[in-house]
N, C-alpha and C positions, 0 to 999 in steps of 0.2 A: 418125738418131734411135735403130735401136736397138745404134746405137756407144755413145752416151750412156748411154744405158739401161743398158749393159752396165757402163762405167765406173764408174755410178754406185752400183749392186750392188753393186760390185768395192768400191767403198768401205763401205759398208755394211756387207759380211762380215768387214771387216777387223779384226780382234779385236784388234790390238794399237793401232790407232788409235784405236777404240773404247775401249777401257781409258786411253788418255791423255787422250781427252776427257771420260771420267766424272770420273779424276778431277780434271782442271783445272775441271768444271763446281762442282766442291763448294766451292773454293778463291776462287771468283769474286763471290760474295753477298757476304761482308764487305766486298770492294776497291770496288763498290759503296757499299755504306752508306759508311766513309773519303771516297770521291768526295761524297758529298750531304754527309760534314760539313765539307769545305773549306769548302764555299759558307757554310754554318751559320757558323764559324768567323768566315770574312771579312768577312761580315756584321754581327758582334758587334765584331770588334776594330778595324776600320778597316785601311788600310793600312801604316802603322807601326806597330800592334799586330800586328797577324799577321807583319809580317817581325819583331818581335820574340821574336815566340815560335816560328818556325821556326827565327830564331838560333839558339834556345836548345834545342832541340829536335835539329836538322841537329847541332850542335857538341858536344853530347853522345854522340848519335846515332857522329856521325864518331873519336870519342876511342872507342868502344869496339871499331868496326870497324875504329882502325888497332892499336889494343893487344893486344884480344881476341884470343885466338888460335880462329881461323875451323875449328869439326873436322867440319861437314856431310858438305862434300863427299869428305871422308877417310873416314868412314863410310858412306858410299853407294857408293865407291869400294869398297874395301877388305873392309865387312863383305859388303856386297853380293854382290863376289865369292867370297867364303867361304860364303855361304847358299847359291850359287848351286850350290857343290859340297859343299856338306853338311858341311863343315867348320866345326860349331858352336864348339867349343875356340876354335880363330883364328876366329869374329868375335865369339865375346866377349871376347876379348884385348883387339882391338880399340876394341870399347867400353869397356871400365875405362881403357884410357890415354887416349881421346878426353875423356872424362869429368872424368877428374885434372887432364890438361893447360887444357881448357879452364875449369876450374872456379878454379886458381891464377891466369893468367892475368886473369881477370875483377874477382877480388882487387885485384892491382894495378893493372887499368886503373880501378877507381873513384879509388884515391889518385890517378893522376896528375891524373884532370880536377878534383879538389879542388885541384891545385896550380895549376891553369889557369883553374880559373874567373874569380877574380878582373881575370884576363889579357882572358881570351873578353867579357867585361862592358864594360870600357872601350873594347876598339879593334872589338872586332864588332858589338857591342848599341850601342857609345855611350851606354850607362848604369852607371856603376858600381852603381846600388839593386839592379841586377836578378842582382846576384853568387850571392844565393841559390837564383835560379832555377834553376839551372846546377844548382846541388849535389841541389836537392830534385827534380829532374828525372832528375838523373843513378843516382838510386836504384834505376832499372830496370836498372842492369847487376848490380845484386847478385841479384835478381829471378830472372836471367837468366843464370844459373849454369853451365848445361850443357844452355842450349834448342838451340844448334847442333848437339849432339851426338844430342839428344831428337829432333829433326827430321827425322835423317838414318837416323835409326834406322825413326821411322816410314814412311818413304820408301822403305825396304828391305823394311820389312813388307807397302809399298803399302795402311797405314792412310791413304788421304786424309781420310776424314770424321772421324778423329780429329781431323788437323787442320786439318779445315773447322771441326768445331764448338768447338777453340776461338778461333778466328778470327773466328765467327758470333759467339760469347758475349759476347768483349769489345770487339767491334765495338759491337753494342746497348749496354752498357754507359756504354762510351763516348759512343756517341750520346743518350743519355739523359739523360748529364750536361751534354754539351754543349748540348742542347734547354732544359735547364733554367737554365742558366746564359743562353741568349739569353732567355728568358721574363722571367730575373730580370733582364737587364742589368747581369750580373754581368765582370768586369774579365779582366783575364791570369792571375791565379795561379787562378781555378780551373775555366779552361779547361786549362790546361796541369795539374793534377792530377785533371782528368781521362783527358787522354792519359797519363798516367801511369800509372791504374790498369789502362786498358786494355793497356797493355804488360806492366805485371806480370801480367796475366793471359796475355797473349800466352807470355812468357818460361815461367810455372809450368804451367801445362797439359798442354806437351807433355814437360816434364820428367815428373810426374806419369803420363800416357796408357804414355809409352817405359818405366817400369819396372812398368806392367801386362802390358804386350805382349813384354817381350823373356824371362820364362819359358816364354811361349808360341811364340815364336819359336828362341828356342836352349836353352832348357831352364832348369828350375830352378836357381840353384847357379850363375850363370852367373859370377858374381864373385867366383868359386872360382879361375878359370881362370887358367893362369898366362902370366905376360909373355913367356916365350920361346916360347909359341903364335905369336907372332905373324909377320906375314908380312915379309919379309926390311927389315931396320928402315933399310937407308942408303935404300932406296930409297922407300920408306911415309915417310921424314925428308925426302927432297927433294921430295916430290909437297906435303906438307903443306905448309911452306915455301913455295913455288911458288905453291900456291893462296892462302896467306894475303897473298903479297907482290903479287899480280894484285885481290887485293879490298883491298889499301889501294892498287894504283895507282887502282882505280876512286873511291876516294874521292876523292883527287887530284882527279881528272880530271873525275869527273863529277857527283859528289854532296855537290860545296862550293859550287855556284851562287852559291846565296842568300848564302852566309858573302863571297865575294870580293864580292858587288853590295853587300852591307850595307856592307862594311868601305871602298869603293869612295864611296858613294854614299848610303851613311845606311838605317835601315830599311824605309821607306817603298818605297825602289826598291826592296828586299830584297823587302818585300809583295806590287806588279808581278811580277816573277822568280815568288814563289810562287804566285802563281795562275794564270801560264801554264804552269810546268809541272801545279798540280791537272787541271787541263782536259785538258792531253797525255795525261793518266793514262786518261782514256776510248781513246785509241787504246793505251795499252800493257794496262791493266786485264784484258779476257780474254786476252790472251796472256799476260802474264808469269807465271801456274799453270804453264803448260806448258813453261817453263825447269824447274820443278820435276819433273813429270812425265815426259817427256821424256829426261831426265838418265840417271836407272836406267833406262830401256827400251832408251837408249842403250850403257850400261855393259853390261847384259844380252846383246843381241847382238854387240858387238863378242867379250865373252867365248867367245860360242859361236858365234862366226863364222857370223852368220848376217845375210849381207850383203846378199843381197837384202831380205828384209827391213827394213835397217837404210834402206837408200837410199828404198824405198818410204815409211815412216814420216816421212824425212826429207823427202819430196817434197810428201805430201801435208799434212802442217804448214804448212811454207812457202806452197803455196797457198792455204789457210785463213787464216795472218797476215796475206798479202797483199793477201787480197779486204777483209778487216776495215781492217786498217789504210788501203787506199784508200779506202773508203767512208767513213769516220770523218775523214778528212782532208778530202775532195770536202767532205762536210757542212761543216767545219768552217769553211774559205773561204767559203762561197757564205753560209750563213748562220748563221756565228759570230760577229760584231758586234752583230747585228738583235737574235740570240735572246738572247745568253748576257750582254750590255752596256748592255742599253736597259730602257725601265718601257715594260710595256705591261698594257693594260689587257683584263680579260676577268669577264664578269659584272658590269660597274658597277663593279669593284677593279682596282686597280694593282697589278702585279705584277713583282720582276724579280729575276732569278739572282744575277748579282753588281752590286752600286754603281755607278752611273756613275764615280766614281771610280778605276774598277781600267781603264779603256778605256785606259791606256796599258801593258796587260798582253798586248793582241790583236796589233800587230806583231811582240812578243816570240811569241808562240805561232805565229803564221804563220812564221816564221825554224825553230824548235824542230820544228814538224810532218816538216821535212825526214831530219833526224838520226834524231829518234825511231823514225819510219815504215822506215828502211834497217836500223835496229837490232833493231824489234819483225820484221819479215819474218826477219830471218836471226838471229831468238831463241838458236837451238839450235849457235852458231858456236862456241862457247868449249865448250859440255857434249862436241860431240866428239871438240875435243882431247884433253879431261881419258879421257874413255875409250879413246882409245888412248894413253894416259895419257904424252902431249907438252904437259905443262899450260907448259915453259921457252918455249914459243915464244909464245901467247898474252903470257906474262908480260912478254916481251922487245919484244912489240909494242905493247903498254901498254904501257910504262912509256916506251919513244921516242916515243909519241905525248902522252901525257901531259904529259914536261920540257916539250916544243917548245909546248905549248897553255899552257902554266905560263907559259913566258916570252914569248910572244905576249899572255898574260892581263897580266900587269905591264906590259909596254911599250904595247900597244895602249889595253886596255879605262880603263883612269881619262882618257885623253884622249879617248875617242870614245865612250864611253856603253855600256850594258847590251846592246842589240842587239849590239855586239861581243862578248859573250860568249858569246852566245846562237850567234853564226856559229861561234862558235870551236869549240863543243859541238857542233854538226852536224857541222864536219870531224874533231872527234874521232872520232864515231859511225862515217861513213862510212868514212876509213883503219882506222881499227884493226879493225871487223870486217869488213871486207873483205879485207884481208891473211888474217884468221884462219881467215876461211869458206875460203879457196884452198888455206890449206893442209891443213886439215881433209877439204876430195874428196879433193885429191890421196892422202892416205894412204887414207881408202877406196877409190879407184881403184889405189893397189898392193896392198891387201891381198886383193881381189876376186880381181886378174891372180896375187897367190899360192895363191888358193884354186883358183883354173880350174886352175894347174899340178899342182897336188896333186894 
């Protein structure tokens, strides 16, 4: 007992786990309310209404994250450690090119999805009427200018409640419109402009927050600074790179579900698909802030070789994901059917979460629990590559995992149905972070054994 006792002080005192779970707590309210407007959502559109608007949705979605050029993690990286030595110059260097690049970029990934729309309508949606959804949807990349770079900057600043609250705002928002639109029994386009707005708000916010806070953080004038501030550019070129070509293998791979079951198997099964992963989202939901948080604490001490530290944070994370995502799973088998699939009655009223209709969503979810649950535990697999900044290995491990899932997805899934995609996504989850997490000690276990030598 007072072993326990002792450990669990030990936890308690721990200030830097503490600072990761405040601020993953702030981050976690909105993904909530998202989580309660699935339900709302599915509710109102049926099941080929909702996989039509996740089409539409995921496919814009996916055009900006394989186009956009991704500059988060390059500013979190990079300015991060330029704050970290008080080298303001280089990291608003930094930032003005993150800013440029990403903002050109966004430019033309709107034209390309205007050129695809048309395309995405017929062979994904199976509706050419719905061409325009696409486009009026896709408006949130203009939106969304320079929020990867606003994000990362915040992230540096360790504003989370900046952007918790705009995550909180347009969260409500959102759910507002959508509560109103189920009152009304109102159709797809203005469900879907309402997710819309809430992402332009998403997008402009932290844009807005980031050039409150970065006089305050690097000084007034910061856009003064000049471009050969910055830190040595082949290599700041191939990390960017690196990271952008690792978030479009992930789209590939993991965040076209819906788009290959529609295209597969009509929208309907698309519908299925999207509501077992909504539900997954309760087991990843409070963990995924802390891929956010997590990240810089990570970049932090590797910088400053502070590896105890670094392993302690890493251990008790993983604990925490563990215990949650076991418990959320247990639940989820024993009584996710009963609760989340049936009418049941309470106070003389019927009541029930999702349709009887969507029950051929629950073997999809039970398949999916597996994947999810190996990925959400070893969250922080790829953040420590990127900080001992070996982002080519991660990449290289995705992207062989990804082809081989690709061409398993074409040969297997249109003969054998949606639960084959769903296995396929589990053995993505499991190799690829599993390879990643191995290599990831192991470099902390050399750079320890170089620090001992020192």
């Amino acid at each position: 007992m007072p072993i326990l006792l002792t450990r669990l002080k030990s936890w308690t005192q721990d200030r830097l786990l503490r600072r990761v779970l405040r601020h993953s707590t702030y981050l976690i309210a909105s993904n909530i309310i998202s989580a309660l407007l699935s339900i709302v959502t599915a509710d109102l559109l049926g099941a080929g209404g909702l996989g039509a608007l996740d089409v539409v949705i995921r496919f814009a979605s996916n055009i900006n994250r394989l186009l956009s050029f991704r500059m988060g993690e390059v500013v979190v990286k990079y300015m991060g450690e330029a704050v970290a030595r008080g080298e303001t110059e280089r990291a608003a260097a930094v930032v003005k090119l993150a800013m440029g690049v990403e903002s050109l970029t966004s430019l033309l990934t709107y034209a390309v999805l205007a050129l695809f729309s048309p395309w995405a309508a017929e062979n994904l949606a199976h509706d050419a009427a719905l061409t325009p959804y696409f486009l009026i949807y896709g408006l949130f990349i203009l939106g969304n200018l320079a929020s990867e770079t606003a994000n990362g900057i915040l992230q540096v600043g360790n504003h989370y409640r900046s952007q918790a609250l705009a995550n909180f705002i347009q969260s409500l928002v959102t759910a507002a419109l959508i509560v109103l639109a189920w009152a009304n029994g109102w159709g797809l386009m203005p469900v879907l402009l309402a997710y819309l707005l809430g992402k332009l708000i998403l997008g402009i916010s932290p844009m807005m927050m980031a050039f409150y806070w970065l006089p305050r953080m690097i000084g007034p004038g910061w856009w003064r600074a000049p471009l050969s501030a910055l830190p040595a550019r082949r290599e700041m070129l191939r990390f960017a790179l690196s990271t952008n070509a690792s978030g479009t293998v992930n789209v590939l791979a993991r965040d076209s579900e819906t788009l290959w079951v529609s295209a597969f198997f009509g929208t309907a099964a698309a519908g299925y698909f999207k509501v077992a992963l909504a539900i997954i989202n309760l087991v990843v939901m409070p963990i995924t802030p802390f891929i956010t948080t997590t990240y810089p604490e990570i970049t932090r001490n590797i910088a400053r070789g502070e590896w105890p530290h670094l392993r302690r944070l890493l251990r008790r994370v993983t604990i925490i994901s563990a215990a949650w995502s076991g418990g959320v799973a247990l639940g989820l088998l024993v009584l996710g059917q009963p609760v989340l699939f049936s009418t049941w009655n309470l106070l003389g009223r019927s009541f029930h979460v999702y349709k009887a209709e969507y029950l051929p969503a629950y073997p999809l979810l039970l398949i999916l629990l597996v994947g999810y649950s190996a990925a959400n535990i070893l969250f922080w697999n790829r953040s420590l590559l990127l900080g001992f900044n070996q982002p080519n290995y991660a990449l290289w491990v995705a992207l062989s995992c990804m082809i081989v899932k690709t061409l398993l997805t074409l040969l297997l899934v249109p003969q054998t149905g949606i639960w084959m995609e769903a296995l396929l996504l589990d053995a993505y989850f499991i190799v690829s972070v599993g390879l990643i997490t191995w290599r990831g000690l192991g470099l902390l276990n050399q750079a320890e054994k170089k620090g001992s030598a020192a």
